[in-house]
C-alpha positions in Angstrom: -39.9 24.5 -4.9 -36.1 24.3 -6.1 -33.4 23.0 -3.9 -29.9 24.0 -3.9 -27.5 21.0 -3.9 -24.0 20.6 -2.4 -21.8 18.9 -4.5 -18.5 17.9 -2.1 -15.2 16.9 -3.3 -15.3 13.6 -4.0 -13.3 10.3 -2.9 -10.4 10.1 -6.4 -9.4 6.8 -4.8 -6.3 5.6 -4.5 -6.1 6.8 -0.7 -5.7 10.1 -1.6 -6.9 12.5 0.9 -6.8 16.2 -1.1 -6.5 17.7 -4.4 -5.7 21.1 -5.7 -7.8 23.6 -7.9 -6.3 24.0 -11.2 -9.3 25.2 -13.3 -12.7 26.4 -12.7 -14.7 25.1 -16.0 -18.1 26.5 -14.6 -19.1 30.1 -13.2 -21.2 31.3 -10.6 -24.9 31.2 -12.3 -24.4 29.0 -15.3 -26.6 26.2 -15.8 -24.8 22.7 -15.9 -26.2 19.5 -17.5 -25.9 16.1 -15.1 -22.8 14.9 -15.2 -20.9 17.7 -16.5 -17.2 18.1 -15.9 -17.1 21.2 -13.5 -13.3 21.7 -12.1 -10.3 20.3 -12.8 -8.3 19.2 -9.9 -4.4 18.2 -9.8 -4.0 15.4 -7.0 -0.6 13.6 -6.6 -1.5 11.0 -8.9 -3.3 13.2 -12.1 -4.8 16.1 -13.1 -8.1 15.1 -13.4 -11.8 16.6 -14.4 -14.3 16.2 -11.7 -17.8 16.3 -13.1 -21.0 16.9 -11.1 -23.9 14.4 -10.5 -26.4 17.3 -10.6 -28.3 19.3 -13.1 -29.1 23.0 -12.3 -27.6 26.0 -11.6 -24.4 27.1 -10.6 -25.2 29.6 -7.6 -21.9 29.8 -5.3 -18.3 28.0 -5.9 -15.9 27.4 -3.0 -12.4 27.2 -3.3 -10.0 29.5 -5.4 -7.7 28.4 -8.4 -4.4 26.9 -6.8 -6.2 26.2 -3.6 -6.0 22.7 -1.9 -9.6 21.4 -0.5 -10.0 18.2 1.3 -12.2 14.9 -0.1 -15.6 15.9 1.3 -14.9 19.8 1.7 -18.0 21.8 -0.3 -16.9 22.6 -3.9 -20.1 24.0 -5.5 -23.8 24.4 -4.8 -26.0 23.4 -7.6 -30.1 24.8 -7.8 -32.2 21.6 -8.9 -35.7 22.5 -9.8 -37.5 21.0 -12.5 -36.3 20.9 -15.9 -39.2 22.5 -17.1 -38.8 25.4 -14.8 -35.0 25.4 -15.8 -35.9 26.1 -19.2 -38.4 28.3 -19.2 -36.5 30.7 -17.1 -32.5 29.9 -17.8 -31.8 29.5 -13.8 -34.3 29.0 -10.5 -36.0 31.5 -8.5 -35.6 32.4 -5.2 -32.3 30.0 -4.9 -31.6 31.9 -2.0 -34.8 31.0 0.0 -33.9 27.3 -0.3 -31.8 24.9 2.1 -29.1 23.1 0.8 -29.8 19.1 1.1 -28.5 15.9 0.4 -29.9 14.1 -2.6 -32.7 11.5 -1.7 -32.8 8.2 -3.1 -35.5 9.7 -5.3 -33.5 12.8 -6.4 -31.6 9.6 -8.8 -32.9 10.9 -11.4 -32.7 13.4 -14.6 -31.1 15.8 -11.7 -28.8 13.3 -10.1 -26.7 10.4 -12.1 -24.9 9.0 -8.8 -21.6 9.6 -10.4 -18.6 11.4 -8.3 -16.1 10.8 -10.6 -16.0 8.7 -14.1 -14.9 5.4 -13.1 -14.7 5.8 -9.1 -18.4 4.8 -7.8 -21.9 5.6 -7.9 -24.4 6.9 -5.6 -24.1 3.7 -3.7 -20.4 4.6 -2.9 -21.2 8.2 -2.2 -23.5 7.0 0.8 -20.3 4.9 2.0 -18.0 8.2 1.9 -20.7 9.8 3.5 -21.0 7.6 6.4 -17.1 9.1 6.9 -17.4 12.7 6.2 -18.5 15.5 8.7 -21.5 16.7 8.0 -21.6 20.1 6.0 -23.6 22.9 7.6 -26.3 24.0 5.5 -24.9 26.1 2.5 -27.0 29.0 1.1 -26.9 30.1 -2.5 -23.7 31.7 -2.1 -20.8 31.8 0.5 -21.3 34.3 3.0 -18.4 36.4 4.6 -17.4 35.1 8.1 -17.9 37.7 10.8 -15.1 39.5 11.9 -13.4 37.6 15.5 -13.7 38.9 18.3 -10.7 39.9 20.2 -9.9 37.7 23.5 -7.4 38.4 25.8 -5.3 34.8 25.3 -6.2 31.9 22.6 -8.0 29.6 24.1 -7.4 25.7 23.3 -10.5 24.4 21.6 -11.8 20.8 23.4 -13.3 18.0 21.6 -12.3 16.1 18.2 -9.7 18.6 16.7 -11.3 19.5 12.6 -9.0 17.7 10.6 -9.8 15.4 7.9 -6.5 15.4 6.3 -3.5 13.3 7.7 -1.1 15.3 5.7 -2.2 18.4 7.4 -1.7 16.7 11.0 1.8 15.7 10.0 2.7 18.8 8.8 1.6 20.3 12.1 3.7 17.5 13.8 6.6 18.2 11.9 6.3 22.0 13.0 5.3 21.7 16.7 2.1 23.7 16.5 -1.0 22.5 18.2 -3.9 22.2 16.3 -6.3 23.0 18.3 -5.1 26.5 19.3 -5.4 27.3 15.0 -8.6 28.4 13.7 -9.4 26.7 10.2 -11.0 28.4 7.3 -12.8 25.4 5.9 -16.3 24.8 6.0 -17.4 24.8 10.2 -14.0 25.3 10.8 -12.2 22.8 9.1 -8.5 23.4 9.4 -6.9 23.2 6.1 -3.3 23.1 5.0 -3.3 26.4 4.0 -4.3 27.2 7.9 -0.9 25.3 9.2 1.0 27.1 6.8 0.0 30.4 7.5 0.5 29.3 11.2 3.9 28.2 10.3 5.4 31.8 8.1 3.3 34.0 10.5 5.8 36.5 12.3 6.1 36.1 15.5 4.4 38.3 18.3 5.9 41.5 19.0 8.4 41.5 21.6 7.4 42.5 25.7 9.2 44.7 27.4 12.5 43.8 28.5 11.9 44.3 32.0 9.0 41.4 31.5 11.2 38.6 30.2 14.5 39.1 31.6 15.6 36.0 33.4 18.6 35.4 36.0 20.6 33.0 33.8 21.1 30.3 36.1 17.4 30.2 36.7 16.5 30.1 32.9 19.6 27.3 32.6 17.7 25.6 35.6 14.4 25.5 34.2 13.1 22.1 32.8 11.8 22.4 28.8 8.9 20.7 30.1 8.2 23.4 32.0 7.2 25.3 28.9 3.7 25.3 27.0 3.8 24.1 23.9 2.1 27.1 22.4 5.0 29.1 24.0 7.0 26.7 22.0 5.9 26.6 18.8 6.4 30.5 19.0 10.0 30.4 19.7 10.4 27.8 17.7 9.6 29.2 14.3 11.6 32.3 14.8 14.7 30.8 15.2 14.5 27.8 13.0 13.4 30.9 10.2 17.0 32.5 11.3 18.9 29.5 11.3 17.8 27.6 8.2 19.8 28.2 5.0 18.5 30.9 2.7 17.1 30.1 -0.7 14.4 28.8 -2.9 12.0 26.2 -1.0 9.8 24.2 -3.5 7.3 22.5 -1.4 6.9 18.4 -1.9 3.6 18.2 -3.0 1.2 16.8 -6.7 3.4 14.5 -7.8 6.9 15.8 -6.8 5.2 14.8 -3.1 4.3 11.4 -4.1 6.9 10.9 -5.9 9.4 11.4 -2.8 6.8 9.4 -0.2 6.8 6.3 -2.8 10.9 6.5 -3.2 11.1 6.8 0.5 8.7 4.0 1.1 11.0 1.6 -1.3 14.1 2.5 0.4 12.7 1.8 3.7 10.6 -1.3 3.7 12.4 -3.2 0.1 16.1 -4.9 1.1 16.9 -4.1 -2.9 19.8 -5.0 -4.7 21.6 -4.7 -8.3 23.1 -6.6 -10.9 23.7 -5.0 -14.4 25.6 -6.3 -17.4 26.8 -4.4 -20.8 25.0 -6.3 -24.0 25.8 -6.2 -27.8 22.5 -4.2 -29.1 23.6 -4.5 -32.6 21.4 -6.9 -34.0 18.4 -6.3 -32.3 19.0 -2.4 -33.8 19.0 -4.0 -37.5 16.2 -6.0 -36.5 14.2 -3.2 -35.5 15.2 -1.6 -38.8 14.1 -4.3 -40.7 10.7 -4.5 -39.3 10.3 -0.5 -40.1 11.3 -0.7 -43.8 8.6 -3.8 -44.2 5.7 -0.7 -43.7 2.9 -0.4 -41.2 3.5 1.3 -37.7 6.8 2.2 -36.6 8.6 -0.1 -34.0 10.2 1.6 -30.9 13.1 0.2 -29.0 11.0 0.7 -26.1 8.5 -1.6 -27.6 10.7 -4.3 -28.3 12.5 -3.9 -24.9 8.9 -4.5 -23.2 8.5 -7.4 -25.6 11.6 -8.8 -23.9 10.5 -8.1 -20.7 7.4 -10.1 -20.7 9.1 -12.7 -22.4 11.5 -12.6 -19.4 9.1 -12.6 -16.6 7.2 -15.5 -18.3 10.9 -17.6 -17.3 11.3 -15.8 -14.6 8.1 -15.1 -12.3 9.6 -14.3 -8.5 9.9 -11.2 -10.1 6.6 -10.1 -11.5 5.5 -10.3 -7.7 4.9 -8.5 -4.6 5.1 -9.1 -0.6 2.5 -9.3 1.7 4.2 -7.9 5.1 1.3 -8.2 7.3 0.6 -12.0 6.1 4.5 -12.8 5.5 3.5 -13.8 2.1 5.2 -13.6 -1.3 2.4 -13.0 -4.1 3.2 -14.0 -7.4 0.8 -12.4 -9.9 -0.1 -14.2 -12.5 -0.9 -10.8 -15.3 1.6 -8.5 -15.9 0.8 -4.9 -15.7 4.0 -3.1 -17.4 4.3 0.2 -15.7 7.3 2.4 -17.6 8.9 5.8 -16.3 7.8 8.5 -18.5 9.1 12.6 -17.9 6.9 15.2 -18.1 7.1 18.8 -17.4 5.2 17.8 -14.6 7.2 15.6 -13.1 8.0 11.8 -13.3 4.8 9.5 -13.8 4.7 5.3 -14.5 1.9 5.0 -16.8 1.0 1.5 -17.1 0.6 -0.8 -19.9 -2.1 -3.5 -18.8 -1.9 -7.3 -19.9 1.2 -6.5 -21.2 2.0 -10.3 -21.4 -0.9 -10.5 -24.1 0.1 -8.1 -26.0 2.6 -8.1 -29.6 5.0 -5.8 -30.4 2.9 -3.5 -32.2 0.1 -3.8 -29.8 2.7 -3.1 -27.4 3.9 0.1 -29.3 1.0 1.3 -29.8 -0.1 1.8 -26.2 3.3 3.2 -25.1 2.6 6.2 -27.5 -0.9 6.2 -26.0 0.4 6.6 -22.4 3.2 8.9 -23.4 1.1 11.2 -25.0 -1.2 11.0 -22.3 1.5 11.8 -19.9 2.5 14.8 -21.9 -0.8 16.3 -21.7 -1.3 15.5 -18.3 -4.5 13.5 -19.1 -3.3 10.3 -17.5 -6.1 8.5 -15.4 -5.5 7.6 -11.9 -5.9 3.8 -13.0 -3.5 4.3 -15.8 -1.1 5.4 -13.4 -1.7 3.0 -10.3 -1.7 -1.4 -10.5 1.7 -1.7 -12.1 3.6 -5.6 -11.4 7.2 -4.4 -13.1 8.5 -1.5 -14.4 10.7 -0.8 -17.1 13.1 2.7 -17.2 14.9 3.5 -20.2 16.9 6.5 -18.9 19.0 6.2 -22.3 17.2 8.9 -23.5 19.1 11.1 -21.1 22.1 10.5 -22.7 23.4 8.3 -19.6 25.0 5.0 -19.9 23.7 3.1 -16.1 22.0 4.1 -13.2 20.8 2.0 -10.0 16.9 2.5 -10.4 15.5 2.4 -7.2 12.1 0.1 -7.0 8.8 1.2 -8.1 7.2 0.4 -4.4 5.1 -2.6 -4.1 6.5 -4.3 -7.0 9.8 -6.5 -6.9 11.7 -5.6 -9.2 12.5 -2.9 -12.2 14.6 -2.9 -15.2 16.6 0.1 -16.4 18.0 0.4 -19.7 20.9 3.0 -20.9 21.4 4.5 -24.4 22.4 2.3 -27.0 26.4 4.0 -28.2 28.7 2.8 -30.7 31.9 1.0 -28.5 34.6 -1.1 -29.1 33.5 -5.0 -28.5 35.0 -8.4 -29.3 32.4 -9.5 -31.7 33.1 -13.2 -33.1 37.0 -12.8 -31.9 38.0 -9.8 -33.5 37.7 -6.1 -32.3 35.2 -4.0 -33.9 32.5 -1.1 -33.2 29.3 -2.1 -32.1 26.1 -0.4 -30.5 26.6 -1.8 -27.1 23.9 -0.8 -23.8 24.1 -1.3 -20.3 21.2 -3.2 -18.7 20.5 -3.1 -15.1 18.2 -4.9 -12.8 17.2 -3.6 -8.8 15.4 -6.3 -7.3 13.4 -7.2 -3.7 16.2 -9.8 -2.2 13.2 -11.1 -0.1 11.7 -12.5 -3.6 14.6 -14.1 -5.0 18.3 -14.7 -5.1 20.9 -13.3 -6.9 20.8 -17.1 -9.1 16.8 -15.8 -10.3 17.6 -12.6 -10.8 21.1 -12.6 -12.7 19.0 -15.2 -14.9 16.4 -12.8 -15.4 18.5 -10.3 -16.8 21.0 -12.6 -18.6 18.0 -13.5 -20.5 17.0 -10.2 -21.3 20.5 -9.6 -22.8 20.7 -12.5 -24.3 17.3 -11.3 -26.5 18.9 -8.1 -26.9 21.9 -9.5 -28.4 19.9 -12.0 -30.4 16.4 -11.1 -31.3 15.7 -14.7 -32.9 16.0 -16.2 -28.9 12.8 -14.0 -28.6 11.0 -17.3 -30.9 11.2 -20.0 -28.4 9.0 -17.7 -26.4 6.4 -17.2 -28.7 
């Protein structure tokens, strides 16, 4: 007898909670092999393809393209018979009949590879999540329609553990004054989604009672306490007037990366005491250097390779900066690899892919998987652990035609470097006045790491490779 399998959204690490439907790869009665990449989901670190651990047929999907499900919501219903059955008749019989059901520890097999998502677990981590996530009602072979509401004469607040899995969707709540418990979610047994709270939040309000119902002797209305009032009653008022008094025009919600993006800035400012030095250097010679190694053949040098060159070289003098703090254990961690994390812009957004070992790596080893990442980041095919596990980052902003900036740290690291374009100026070069292709450098660093002796030495050493190339030798 076939069973029908539900295949949840699966745990894409890095503490992230939700992820939105970009792409359905799979319809509604095609037969998928184990392991097959099924949806592709946009989470705030990457768009990513999740595949599914099952082999069968697709018979129901949940969750429409640009929707936002929670990890462990229901995304598809797989029917697992056996593969001789599956062949024979291109899908499985009397799906409908069947219960949906966990896999078994002897359901590992053709029909089940353990995998939730390519490098994030196996089954073994599956049972773990588990352990966590509400369990699912059983799910037929396709979604059925709810049944209409009834209509009841007031709301009624719900008791017991309110149905929220995601924290984002109880802050947003907070932020708006509505109680959760009085909102009905759409989600599977009544999960309340973020879609629920914002429906909550733009609906209109209720139409108005008659006047004679709500009029109110204005000192007793002046004398009323605001405790007084429910906080359903609340939340109603509430929205209508902050709806009339907020500034017209385009709201882009914070959310995929933009979100992250603003929660990992605001996160820096707040817990990292950071400061900035900067100083202009003389880039000339390291340009003709660079122009030297291109006209000898093989692969191309990029400033942006030899400037991570310098970094590493820099950190390896300097290693209060390649480190992070431990709050809860008052501990400074110096790390002893560094992971060179560098800003990349995409039409998505601003990502930090990550260049791992950096501090092993050559110039052209070092060139080479820039171009990888930035490609990667173009096409929005980034991993989320080639975007997470960075120890420094380097941001060449240069190529936006700016001269300095005050980068603001890449949160938990110590430190980053940010690099202007390199422009023909007028420098004193060996006494005289002449043009040269000067850049700014400048360095934001954790004050609780080092002093402004470390860090000014950091970067003096970074110009000092960038002015002269050959200094790079001793550190070889």
């Amino acid at each position: 007898m076939p069973k029908v399998l539900e295949f949840k959204l699966p745990d894409l690490g890095e503490g992230l909670t939700e992820a939105e439907i970009v792409r359905w790869l799979v319809e509604v009665g095609e037969v998928v092999a184990v392991d097959q990449p099924v949806v592709e989901v946009e989470t705030a670190k990457a768009m990513v393809e999740v595949p599914c651990p099952y082999g069968g047929v697709v018979t129901a999907r949940f969750g429409e393209e640009g929707s936002e499900l929670p990890v462990g919501a229901p995304l598809l219903t797989v029917a697992v018979g056996p593969p001789q059955e599956r062949s024979r008749t291109g899908g499985v019989e009397d799906a409908e009949s069947t219960e949906s059901t966990e896999p078994s520890e002897g359901a590992e097999s053709s029909e089940y590879s353990g995998n939730v998502l390519v490098g994030y677990g196996t089954a073994a981590a599956t049972a773990r999540r588990r352990s966590r996530v509400r369990p699912a009602a059983p799910a037929a072979a396709a979604p059925k329609a709810a049944p209409a509401p009834k209509a009841a004469p007031a709301p009624v607040r719900a008791t017991g553990p309110v149905p929220v899995i995601s924290p984002l969707v109880r802050r947003l709540a907070r932020e708006h004054g509505l109680d959760l418990r009085e909102l009905r979610g759409t989600g599977p047994e009544g999960l309340i989604l973020r879609a629920d709270v914002v429906s909550a939040v733009q609906a209109p309000a209720r139409p108005a009672e008659p006047a004679a119902a709500i009029v109110e002797p204005a000192a007793a209305h002046a004398s009323r306490p605001a405790a007084s009032v429910s906080a359903s009653a609340d939340a109603r008022a509430f929205r209508p007037a902050a709806a009339s008094t907020a500034p017209a025009g385009e709201r882009v919600p914070l959310k995929g990366i933009r979100g992250a993006v603003a929660d990992k800035l605001s996160r820096s400012r707040t817990e990292i005491p950071d400061a900035t030095c900067w100083v202009d250097a003389d880039a000339t010679e390291l340009m003709a250097a660079r122009a030297a190694m291109n006209s000898a053949g093989g692969p191309k040098v990029s400033v942006l390779a030899l400037l991570a060159r310098i970094c590493t070289a820099a950190l390896t003098r300097h290693p209060e900066l390649n480190s992070t703090v431990d709050l809860a254990a008052r501990e400074i961690v110096r790390l002893p690899e560094v992971h060179l994390g560098f800003a990349a812009q995409t039409e998505r957004g601003l990502v930090v892919p990550v260049v791992r070992d950096a501090h092993r790596r050559n110039v052209d080893s070092l060139g080479a998987e820039l171009a990888r990442l930035t490609e990667a980041a173009r096409t929005g095919s980034l991993t989320p652990a080639e975007l997470t596990g960075g120890t420094f980052t380097l941001n060449n902003y240069g190529v936006f035609g700016v001269d300095g900036s005050t980068p603001i740290i890449n949160h938990p690291e110590a430190a980053m470097l940010g690099v202007g374009r390199i422009i023909a100026k007028p420098w004193v070069h060996e006494g005289e006045l002449a043009v040269r292709q000067v850049v700014q450098l400048s360095l934001t660093f954790d004050h609780r790491v080092c002093d402004g002796g470390t860090a000014g030495g950091f970067l003096r050493h970074v110009a000092d490779c960038v002015e002269q190339p050959a200094v790079l030798l001793r550190t070889l």
